[in-house]
VEXDREN-2710 file (C-alpha; in Angstrom, 1 decimal):
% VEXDREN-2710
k/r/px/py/pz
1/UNK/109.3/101.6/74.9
2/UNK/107.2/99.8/77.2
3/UNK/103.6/100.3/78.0
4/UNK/101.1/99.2/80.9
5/UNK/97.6/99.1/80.5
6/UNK/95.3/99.9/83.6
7/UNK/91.4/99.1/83.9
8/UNK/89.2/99.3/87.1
9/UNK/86.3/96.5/87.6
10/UNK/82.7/96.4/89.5
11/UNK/80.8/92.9/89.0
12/UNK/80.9/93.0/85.0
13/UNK/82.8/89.9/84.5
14/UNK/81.8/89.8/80.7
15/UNK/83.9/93.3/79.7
16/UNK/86.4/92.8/82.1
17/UNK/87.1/89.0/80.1
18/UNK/86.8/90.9/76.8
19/UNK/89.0/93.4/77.8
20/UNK/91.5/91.2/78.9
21/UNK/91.0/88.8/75.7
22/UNK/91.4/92.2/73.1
23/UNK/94.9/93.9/74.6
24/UNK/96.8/91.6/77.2
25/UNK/99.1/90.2/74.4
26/UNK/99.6/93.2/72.9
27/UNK/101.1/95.5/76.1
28/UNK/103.8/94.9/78.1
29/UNK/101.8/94.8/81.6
30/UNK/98.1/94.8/82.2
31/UNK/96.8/96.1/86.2
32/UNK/93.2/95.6/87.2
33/UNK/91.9/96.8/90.3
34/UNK/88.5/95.3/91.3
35/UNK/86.5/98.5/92.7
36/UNK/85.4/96.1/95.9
37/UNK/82.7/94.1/93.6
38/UNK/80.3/91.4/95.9
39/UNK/81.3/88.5/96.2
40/UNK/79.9/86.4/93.8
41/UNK/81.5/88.9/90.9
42/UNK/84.9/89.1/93.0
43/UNK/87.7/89.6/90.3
44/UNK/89.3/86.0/91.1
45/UNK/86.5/84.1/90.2
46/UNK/87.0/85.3/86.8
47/UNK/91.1/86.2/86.3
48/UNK/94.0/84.8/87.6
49/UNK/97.0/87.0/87.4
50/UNK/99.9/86.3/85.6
51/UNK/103.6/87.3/85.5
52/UNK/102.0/90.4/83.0
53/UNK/98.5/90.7/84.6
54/UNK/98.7/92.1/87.8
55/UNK/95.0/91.7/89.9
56/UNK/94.6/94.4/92.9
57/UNK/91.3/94.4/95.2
58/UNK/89.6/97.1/96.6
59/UNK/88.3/95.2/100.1
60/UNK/85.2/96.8/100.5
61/UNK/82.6/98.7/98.2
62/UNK/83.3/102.2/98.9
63/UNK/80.9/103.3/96.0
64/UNK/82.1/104.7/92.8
65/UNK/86.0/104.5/93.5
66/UNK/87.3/104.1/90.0
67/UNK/89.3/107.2/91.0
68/UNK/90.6/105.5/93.8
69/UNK/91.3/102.6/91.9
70/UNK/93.4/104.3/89.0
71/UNK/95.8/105.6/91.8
72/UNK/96.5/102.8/92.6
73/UNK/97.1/101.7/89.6
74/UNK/99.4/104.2/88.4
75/UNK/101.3/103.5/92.2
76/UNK/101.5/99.9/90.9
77/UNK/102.7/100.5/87.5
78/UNK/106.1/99.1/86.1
79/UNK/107.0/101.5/83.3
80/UNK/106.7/105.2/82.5
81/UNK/103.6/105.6/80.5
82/UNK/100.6/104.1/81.3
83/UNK/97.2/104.1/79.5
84/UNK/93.9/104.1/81.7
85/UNK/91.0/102.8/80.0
86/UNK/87.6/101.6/81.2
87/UNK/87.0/98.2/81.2
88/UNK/83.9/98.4/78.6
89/UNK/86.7/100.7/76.2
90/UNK/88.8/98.8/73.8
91/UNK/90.9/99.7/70.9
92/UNK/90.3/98.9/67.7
93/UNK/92.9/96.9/66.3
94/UNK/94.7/96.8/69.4
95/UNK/97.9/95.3/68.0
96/UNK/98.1/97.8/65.6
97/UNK/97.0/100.5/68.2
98/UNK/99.9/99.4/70.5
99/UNK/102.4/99.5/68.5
100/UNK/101.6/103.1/66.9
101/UNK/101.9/104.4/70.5
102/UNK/105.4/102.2/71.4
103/UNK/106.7/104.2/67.8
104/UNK/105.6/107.6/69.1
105/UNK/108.1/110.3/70.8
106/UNK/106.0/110.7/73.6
107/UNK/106.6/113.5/76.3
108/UNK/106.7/113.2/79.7
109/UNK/104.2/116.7/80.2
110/UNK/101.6/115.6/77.6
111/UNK/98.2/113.7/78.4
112/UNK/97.2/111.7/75.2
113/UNK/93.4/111.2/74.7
114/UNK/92.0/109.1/72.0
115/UNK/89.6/109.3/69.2
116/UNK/86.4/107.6/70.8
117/UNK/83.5/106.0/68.7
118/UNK/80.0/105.4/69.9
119/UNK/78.7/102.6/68.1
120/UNK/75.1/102.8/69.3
121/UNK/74.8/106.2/68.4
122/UNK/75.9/105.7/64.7
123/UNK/79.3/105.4/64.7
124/UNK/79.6/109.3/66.5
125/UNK/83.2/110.1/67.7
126/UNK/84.3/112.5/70.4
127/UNK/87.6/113.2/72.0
128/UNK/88.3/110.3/74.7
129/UNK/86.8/111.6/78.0
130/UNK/88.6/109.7/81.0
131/UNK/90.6/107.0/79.1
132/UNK/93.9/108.3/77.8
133/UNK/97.7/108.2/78.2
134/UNK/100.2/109.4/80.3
135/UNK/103.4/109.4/82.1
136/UNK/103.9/108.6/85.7
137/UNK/105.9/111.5/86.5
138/UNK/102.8/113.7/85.0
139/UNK/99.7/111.9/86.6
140/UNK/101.7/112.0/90.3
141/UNK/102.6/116.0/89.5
142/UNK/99.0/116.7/90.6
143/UNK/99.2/114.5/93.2
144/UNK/96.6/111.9/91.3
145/UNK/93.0/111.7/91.6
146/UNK/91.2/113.3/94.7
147/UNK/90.1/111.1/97.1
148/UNK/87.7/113.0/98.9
149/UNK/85.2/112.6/96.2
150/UNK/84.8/109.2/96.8
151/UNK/81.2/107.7/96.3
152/UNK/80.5/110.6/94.0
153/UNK/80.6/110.0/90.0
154/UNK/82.3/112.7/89.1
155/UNK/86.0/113.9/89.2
156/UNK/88.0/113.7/86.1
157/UNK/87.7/116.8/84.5
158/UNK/88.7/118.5/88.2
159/UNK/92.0/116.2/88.1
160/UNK/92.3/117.2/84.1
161/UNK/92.2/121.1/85.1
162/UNK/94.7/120.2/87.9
163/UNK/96.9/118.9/85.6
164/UNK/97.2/122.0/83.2
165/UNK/99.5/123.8/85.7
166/UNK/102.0/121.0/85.2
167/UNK/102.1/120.1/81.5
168/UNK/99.4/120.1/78.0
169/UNK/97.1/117.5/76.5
170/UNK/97.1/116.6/72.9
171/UNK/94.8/114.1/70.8
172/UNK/96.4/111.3/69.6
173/UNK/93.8/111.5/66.0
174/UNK/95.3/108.5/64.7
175/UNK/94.4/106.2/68.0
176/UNK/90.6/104.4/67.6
177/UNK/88.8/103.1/70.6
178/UNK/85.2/101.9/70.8
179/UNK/83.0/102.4/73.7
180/UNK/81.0/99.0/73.9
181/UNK/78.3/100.2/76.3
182/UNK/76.3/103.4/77.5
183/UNK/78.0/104.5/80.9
184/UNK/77.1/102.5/83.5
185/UNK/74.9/105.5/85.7
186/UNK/72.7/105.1/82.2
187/UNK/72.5/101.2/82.2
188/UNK/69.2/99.5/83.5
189/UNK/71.5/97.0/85.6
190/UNK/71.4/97.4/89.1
191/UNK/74.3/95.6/90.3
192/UNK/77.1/97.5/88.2
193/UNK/76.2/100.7/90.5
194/UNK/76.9/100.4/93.8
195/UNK/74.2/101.5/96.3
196/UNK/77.0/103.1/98.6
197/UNK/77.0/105.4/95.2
198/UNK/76.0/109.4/96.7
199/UNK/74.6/111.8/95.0
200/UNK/75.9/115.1/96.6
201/UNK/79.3/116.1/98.3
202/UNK/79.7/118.2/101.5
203/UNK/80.7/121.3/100.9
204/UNK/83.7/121.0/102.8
205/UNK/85.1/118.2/100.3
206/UNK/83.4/120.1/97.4
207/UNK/85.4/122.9/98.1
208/UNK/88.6/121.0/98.9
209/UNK/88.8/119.8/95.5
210/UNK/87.6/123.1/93.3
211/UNK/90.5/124.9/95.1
212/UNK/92.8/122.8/93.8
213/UNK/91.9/123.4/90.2
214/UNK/93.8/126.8/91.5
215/UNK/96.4/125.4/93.4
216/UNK/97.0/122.0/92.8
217/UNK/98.2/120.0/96.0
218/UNK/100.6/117.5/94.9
219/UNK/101.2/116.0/98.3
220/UNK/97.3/114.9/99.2
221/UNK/96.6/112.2/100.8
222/UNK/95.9/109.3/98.0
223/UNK/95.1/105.2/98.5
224/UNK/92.9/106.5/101.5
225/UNK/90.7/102.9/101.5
226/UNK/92.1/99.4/102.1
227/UNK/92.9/97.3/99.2
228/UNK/95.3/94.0/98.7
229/UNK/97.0/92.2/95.8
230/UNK/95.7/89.3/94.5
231/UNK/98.4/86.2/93.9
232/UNK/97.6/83.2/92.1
233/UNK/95.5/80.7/94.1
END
């Protein structure tokens, strides 16, 4: 079985290098989408890609877009299962990690979240909130992400409920990942929020999106902001 591995990016060149450095020779394709970063953080400056690293560009700062971004990964993606983690996520033992998910039967209708350790907080663990594992045919049964949240940091567990008409989740105890920072809304680093971020949605797209935790809508409109693939200089 073969596995791609997505991550987004927004001007944190040193966990996007890590990340790349901890699993790219361990999975059999890696997609980053740079979430419209400025320039002087712009995703070539730091990765080329590669016949397995695949570099995507949002091409302007929309605000928080990860959402966005992880369509468009999963649009771009190769083989069947795909595992979306954030770029300041990585396993531990990620060769190890790898190849205990490649030996697993896994199903098509199942997302796979992690075990997730906070090392800041004394080695605490909780159940994988937004990085996990799952099929193509799955992810797309939804419809992906909604788009009309965009700017907003917030969405996942609206897409997870989604997702519960179409198949089950289970937790994957046995699969270790660290989170190597606070989440970025918590950091004291102004430029890894963008100031296009919003705070509140209309009601209209509010709405749009908590009636599809009812009745999904597979067929929404998705990749709604310009974006381009980056080739090797």
């Amino acid at each position: 079985m073969k596995i791609s591995l997505g991550t987004t990016y927004y001007n944190n060149p040193n966990n996007i290098l890590n990340f790349v450095k901890t699993h790219q020779d361990y999975v059999d394709e890696l997609i980053i989408v740079d979430d419209g970063s400025s320039n002087s953080y712009h995703i070539y400056n730091y990765i080329q890609p590669t016949e397995k690293v695949k570099i995507f560009r949002v091409k302007n700062d929309y605000g928080f877009n990860s959402h966005g971004c992880r369509n468009l990964i999963m649009t771009k993606a190769n083989n069947d299962f795909v595992i979306l983690l954030d770029s300041d996520r990585q396993f531990v033992d990620p060769k190890s990690t790898i190849d205990k998910i490649k030996q697993k039967k896994l199903r098509y209708n199942l997302l796979y979240r992690f075990t997730a350790h906070v090392l800041e907080c004394g080695n605490r663990t909780h159940t994988s909130v937004n990085d996990f594992l799952i099929s193509k045919n799955l992810f797309f049964s939804a419809g992906g992400y909604d788009e009309e949240w965009i700017g907003f940091r917030d969405g996942d567990r609206q897409y997870f409920e989604q997702l519960k008409h179409f198949g089950d989740e289970q937790i994957l105890s046995d699969i270790h990942m660290l989170l190597t920072r606070y989440p970025s809304k918590f950091e004291n680093d102004p430029k890894i929020i963008s100031d296009r971020d919003i705070k509140n949605i209309p009601k209209t797209k509010y709405d749009i999106v908590m009636n599809r935790i009812e009745i999904p809508n597979p067929t929404k409109k998705i990749l709604t902001f310009e974006w381009e693939e980056i080739t090797c200089k």
